[in-house]
N, C-alpha and C positions, 0 to 999 in steps of 0.2 A: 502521526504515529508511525511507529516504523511495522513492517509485516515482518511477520510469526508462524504465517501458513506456511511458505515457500523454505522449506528444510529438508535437513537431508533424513534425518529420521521418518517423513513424510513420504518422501519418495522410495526407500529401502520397505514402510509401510505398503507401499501401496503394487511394488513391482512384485513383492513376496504372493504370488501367486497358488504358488504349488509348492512339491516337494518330495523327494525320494521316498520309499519306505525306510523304515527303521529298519536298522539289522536283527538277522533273526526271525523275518517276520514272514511268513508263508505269505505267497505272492499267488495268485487265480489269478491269469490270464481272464481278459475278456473273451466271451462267445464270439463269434464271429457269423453275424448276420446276413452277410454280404456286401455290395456294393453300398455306400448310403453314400448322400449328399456332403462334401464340408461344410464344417460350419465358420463361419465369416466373423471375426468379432469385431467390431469398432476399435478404431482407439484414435489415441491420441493425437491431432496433426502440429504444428506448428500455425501452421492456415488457420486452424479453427479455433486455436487461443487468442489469433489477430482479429477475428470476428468476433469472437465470444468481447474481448476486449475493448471493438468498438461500441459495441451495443451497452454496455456498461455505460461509455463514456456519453453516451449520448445522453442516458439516463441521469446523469450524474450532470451534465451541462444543463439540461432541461431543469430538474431540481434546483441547482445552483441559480438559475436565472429566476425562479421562482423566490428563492430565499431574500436574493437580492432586491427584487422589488418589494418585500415584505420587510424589509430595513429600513426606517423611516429616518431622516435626517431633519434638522432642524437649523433655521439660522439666529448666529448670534449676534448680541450688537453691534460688536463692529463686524458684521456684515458678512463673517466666515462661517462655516457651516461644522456643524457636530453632528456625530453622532446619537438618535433620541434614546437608546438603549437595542442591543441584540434579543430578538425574539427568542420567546423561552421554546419556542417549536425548534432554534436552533439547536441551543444547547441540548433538546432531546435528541434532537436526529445525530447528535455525538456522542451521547449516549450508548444509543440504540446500537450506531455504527460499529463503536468499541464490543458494544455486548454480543454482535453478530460477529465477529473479527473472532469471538471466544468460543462462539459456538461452529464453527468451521473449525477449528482448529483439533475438534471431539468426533466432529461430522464433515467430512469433506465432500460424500457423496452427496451432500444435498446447497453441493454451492448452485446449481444452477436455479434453483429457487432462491436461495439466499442472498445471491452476488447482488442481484438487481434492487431488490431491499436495499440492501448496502448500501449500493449508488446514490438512491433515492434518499437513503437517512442524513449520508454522507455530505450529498451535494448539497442540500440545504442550507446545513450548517456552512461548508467553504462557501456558498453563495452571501453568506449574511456577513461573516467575518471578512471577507473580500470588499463588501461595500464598507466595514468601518476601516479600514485602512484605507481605500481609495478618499475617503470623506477625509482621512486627515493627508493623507500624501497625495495628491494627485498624481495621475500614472503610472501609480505602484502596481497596481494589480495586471496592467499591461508588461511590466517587464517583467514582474516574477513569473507570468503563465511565459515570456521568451525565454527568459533563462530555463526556467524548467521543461520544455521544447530543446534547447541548444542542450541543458547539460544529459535528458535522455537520449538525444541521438549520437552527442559524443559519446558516449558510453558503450551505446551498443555497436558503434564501429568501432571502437577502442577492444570489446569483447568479440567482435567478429573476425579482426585480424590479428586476433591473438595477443595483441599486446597487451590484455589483462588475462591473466589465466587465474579460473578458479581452483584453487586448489585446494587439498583439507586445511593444510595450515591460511590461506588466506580465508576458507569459510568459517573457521573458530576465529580467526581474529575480527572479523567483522559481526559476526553473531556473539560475540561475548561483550563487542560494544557496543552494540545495538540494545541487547538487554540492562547493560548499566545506564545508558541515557533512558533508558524507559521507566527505569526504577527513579530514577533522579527528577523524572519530571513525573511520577508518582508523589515520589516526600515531597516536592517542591507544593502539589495541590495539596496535600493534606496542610502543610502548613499555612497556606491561603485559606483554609478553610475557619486554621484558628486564627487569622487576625493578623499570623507574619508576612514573610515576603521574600525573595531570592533576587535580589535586586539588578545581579547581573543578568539576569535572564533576559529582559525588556530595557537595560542600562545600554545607552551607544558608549560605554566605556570602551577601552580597547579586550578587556576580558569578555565583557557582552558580546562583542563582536567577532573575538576570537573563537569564543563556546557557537556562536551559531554557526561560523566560517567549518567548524569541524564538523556539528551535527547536519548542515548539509551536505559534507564530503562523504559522510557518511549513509545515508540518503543513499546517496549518488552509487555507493558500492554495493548496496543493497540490491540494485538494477539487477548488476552483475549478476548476485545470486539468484536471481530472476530469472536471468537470461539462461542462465547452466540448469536450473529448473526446468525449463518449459526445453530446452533441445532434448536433455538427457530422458525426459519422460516421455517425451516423441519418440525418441533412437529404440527405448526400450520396450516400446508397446501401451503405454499406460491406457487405462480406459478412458473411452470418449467425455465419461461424466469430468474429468480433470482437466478438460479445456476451461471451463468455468472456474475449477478452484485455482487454475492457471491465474489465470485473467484476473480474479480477483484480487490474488497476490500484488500482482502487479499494482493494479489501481491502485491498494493499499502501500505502496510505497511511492507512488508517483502523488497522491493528496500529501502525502508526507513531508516530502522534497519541497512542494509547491508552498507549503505552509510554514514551512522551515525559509525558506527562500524571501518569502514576506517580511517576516520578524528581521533578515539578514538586512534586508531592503531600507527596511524601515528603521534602523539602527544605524545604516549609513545615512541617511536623509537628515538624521537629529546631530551630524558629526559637524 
């Protein structure tokens, strides 16, 4: 799923702190008490979105290795192995994950309760859906967590020395297509639901393969808007509570990549 938190409407939210009076408007000075203490406020660090980040991720591997053992596989007669079906604990915790994803989105101050939920709902599910792809491709699940390692740290040097610059027009083109592949693979489930199918979706045609080749590039640009997230909320003070809805962001595009990356995977493997 692609991330939703990490916007610039969120951020212009959340720096809007204060503000001048209105004209016109009779101004009383404060009393003046004397000497008193400053006051100190937290905020934001970059450091502490890295931490807030790992601890998610831990969460989220810990679950995942749970799911994954809770995947039962079966052999068949000639002697290959299948998947016995995905736990319905899975499909909850994608759920859950989606419906926490909405509720940050209302509530950001309360990601740091929320994120780790997340993790937890989250990684289950990639834990279960991870073994039925390895159950059919062997070693798939090994390259797609490399490539998705290889394509977030090209990125974020790619963003560090500037050779990707966010801009407003590269932020509307990437968030306007992020929202149309979310709508798309929206209609695409309602129609699984009555019976039809998108055939290219799951198809190693060359369309099939093409549509994933993009929705991972896209993925992949998302970082980006990540990455201009978590400095620009640094640079400007944001409260210490937005390390987490940092953090979260992130996660939430990095399952995304990782999962889109599979499907990529597994599309070349049937070529």
């Amino acid at each position: 799923m692609a991330n939703p938190v990490l916007n610039e409407r969120r951020l212009r939210a959340a720096s809007n702190t204060w503000a001048p009076p209105e004209p016109d408007t009779e101004y009383y000075p404060p009393v003046n008490d004397g000497p008193s203490s400053p006051f100190v406020r937290d905020t934001m660090t970059v450091n502490g979105v890295i931490s807030a980040t790992a601890t998610l991720f831990v969460l989220l591997l810990a679950s995942a290795a749970v799911g994954w053992i809770r995947t039962e596989t079966v052999v068949l007669d000639d002697g290959t192995s299948a998947i016995g079906g995905i736990p319905m604990l899975a499909w909850a915790g994608l759920i859950v994950g989606i419906g926490l994803t909405f509720l940050l989105m209302w509530k950001p101050h309360l990601a740091k309760f929320v994120a780790p939920a997340y993790a937890i709902a989250e990684g289950f599910f990639v834990g279960a859906i991870s073994k039925a792809y390895e159950t059919l491709y062997d070693g798939l699940v090994v390259q797609a967590a490399g490539m998705t390692f290889a394509v977030f740290t090209v990125m974020l040097v790619l963003y560090r020395t500037g050779v990707i610059r966010v801009t407003e027009k590269f932020r509307k083109i990437v968030v306007t297509a992020t929202i149309g592949v979310m709508v798309f693979y929206g209609v695409s489930m309602l129609i699984r639901l009555f019976g039809g199918s998108v055939s290219f979706l799951s198809s190693p045609s060359l369309l099939g393969i093409a549509f994933s080749v993009f929705v991972a590039g896209l993925a992949a640009f998302n970082l980006a808007l990540d990455f201009d997230f978590i400095e620009r909320g640094a640079k400007q003070g944001l409260d210490k509570n937005f390390e987490w809805y940092a953090a979260f962001g992130l996660l939430v595009t990095i399952v995304w990549l990782y999962l889109e990356l599979l499907r990529l995977l597994s599309k070349l493997r049937e070529r």
